[in-house]
C-alpha positions in Angstrom: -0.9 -29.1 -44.5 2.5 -29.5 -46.9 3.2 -27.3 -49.8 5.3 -26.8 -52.3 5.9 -23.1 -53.6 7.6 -22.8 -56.7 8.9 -19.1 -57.3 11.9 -18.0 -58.8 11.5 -14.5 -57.6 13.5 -14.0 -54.3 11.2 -11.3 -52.9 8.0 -12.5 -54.2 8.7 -15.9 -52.9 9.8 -15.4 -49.5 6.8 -12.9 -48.9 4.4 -15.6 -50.0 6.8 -18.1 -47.9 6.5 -16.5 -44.7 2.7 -15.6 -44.9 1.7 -19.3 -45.5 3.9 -20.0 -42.6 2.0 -18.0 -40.8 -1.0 -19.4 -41.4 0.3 -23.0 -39.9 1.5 -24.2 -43.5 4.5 -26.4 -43.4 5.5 -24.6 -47.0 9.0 -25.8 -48.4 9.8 -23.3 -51.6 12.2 -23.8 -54.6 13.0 -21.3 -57.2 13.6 -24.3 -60.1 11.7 -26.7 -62.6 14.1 -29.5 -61.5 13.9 -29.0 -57.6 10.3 -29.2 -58.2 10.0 -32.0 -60.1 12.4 -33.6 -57.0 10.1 -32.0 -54.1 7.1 -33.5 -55.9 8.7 -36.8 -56.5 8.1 -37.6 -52.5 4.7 -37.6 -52.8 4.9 -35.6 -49.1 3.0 -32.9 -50.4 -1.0 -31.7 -49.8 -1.0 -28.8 -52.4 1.3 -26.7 -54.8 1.8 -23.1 -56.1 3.0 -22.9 -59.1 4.7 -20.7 -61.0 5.0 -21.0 -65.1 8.0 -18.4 -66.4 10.5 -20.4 -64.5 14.8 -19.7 -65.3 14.6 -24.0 -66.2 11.8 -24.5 -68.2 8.2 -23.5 -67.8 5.7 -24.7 -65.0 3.4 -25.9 -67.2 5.5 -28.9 -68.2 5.4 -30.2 -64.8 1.7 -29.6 -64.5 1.3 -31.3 -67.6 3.2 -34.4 -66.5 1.9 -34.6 -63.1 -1.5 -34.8 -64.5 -0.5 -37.1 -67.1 1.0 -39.7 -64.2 -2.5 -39.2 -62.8 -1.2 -37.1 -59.9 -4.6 -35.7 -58.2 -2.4 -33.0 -55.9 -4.4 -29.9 -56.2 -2.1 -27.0 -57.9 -2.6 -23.1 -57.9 -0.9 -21.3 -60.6 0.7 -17.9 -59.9 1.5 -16.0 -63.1 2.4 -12.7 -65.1 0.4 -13.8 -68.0 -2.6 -12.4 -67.6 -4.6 -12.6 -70.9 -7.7 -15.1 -71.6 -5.8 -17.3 -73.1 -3.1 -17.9 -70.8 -5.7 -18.4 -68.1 -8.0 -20.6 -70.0 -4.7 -22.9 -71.1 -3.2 -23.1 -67.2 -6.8 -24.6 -65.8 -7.2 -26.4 -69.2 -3.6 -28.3 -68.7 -4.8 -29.4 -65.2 -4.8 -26.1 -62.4 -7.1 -26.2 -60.3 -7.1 -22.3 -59.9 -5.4 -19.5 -61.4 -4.3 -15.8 -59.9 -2.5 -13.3 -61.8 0.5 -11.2 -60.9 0.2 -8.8 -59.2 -2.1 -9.8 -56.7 -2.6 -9.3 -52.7 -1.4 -11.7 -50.4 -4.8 -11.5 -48.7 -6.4 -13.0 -51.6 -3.6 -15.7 -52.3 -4.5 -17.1 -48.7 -8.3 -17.1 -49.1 -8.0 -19.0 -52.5 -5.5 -21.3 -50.4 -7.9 -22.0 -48.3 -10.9 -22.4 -50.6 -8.7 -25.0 -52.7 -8.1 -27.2 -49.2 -12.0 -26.8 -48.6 -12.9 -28.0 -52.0 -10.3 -30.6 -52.1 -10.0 -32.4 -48.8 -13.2 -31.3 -47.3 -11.1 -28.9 -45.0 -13.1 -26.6 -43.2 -12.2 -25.1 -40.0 -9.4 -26.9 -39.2 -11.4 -30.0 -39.2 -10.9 -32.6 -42.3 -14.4 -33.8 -43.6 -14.9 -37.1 -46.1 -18.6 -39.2 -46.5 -19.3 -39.4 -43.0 -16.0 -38.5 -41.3 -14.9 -36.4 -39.3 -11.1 -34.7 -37.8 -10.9 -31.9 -36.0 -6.7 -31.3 -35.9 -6.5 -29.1 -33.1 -8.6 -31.1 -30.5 -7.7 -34.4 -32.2 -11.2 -35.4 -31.8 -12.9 -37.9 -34.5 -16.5 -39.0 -35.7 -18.5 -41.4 -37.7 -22.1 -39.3 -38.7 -21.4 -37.7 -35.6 -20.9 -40.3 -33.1 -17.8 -39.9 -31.4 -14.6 -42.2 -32.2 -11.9 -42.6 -30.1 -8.6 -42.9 -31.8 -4.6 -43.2 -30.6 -2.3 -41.0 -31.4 -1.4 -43.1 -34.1 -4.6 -44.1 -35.6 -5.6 -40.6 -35.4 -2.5 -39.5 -37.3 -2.9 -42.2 -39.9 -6.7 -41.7 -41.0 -5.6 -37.7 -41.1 -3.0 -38.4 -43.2 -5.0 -40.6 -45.9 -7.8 -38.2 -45.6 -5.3 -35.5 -46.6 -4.5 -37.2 -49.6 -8.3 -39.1 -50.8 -8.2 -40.8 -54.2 -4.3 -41.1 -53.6 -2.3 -44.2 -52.8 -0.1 -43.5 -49.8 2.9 -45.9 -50.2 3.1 -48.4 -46.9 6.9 -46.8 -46.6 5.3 -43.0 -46.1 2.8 -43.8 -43.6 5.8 -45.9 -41.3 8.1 -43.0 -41.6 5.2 -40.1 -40.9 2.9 -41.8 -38.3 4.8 -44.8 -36.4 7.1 -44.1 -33.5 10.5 -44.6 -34.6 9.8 -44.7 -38.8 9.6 -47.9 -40.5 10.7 -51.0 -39.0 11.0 -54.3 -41.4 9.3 -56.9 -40.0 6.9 -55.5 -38.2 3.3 -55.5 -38.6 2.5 -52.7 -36.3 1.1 -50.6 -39.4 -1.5 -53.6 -40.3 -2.4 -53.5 -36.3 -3.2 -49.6 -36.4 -5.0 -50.3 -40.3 -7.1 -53.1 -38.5 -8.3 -51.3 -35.6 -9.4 -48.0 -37.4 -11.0 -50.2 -40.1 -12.8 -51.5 -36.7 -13.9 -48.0 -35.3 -14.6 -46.3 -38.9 -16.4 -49.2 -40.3 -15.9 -50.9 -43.5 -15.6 -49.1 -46.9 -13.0 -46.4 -45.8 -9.3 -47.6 -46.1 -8.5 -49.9 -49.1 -5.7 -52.0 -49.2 -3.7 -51.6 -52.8 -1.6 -54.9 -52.0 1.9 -54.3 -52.2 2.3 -50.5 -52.5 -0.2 -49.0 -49.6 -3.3 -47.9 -48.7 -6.0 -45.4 -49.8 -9.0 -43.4 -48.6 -11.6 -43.4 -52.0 -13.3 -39.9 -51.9 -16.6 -41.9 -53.1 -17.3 -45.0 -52.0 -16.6 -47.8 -54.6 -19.6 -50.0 -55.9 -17.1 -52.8 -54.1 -14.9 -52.6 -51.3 -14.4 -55.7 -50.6 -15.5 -55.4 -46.6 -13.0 -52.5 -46.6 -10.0 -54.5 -47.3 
């Protein structure tokens, strides 16, 4: 999993840096509004820390505006303002959870990991979505329990859509994070791998958003269109 922690404090922010590191986060950290706004830009990202009193501006601008853009990317606020009303305004604006300064790293990591639990079905190590199933570290797959058999590839590329459910992942992204080699014009091998999980999975998982990507749909819609 990918996140972004936004901290301006350089000894808050490298303790919380190296403790999601090591719990086998890939955590990139920035200590400004604007890098943020950047990082986020990428769309590379499963989850965010936030902080608000930042030396640019304040963090709940850029919660404001990713919500506004529809951006679904869960987002846990870290934060010196502790009364009601600061708390009740962070999850109002969009947060999906709020922890107040100071606070143990112990609990930071357990709300971490409830937040992946309730937003991608992440429990165990294993990713979970209406029927689905990945377990990362033994790369093994099911349907309602009956075992799949995926390539590397087609393992990679359902993980990373189930990573980010109810979010279009652009066609570009998937090439440069899943194919051997990144993107390659011309070349159809991402509607191959697309085709043959559709095949395995069933219908109804992976919708096509025709000329942008593709996208797993948390809840099924009243018409996918054979999956397509």
């Amino acid at each position: 999993m990918r996140l972004l922690l936004v901290e301006d404090d350089l000894d808050l922010g490298n303790g919380i840096r190296i403790a999601l590191a090591d719990q086998g986060l890939d955590v990139v950290w920035v200590r400004r509004l604007d890098d943020a706004r950047r990082e986020l830009a990428s769309g590379l990202f499963d989850m965010a820390i936030l902080d608000l009193g930042l030396p640019d501006g304040d963090g709940l601008e850029l919660l404001q505006a990713q919500r506004r853009n529809r951006q679904r990317l869960p987002v846990l606020i870290l934060s010196a303002r502790d009364s009601l009303n600061d708390r009740l305004q962070g999850l109002d604006h969009g947060a999906d959870d709020y922890l107040v300064k100071p606070f143990a790293l112990a609990e930071l990591l357990s709300r971490v990991r409830a937040l992946a639990r309730r937003s991608y079905g992440l429990d165990d190590e294993t990713l979970r979505l209406r029927g689905l199933a990945l377990h990362e570290p033994t790369r093994r797959a099911s349907v309602e329990g009956r075992p799949v058999e995926l390539s590397r590839c087609e393992f990679d590329l359902l993980a990373l859509l189930l990573k980010r459910a109810d979010r279009v992942v652009t066609r570009r992204l998937l090439e440069e994070q899943v194919l051997p080699g990144g993107p390659d014009n011309g070349s159809n091998a991402l509607e191959v791998h697309v085709s043959n999980l559709r095949r395995k999975i069933g219908p109804g998982f992976i919708r096509t958003v025709r000329g942008i990507g593709y996208v797993v749909d948390a809840r099924p819609l009243p018409d996918t269109g054979g999956g397509a």
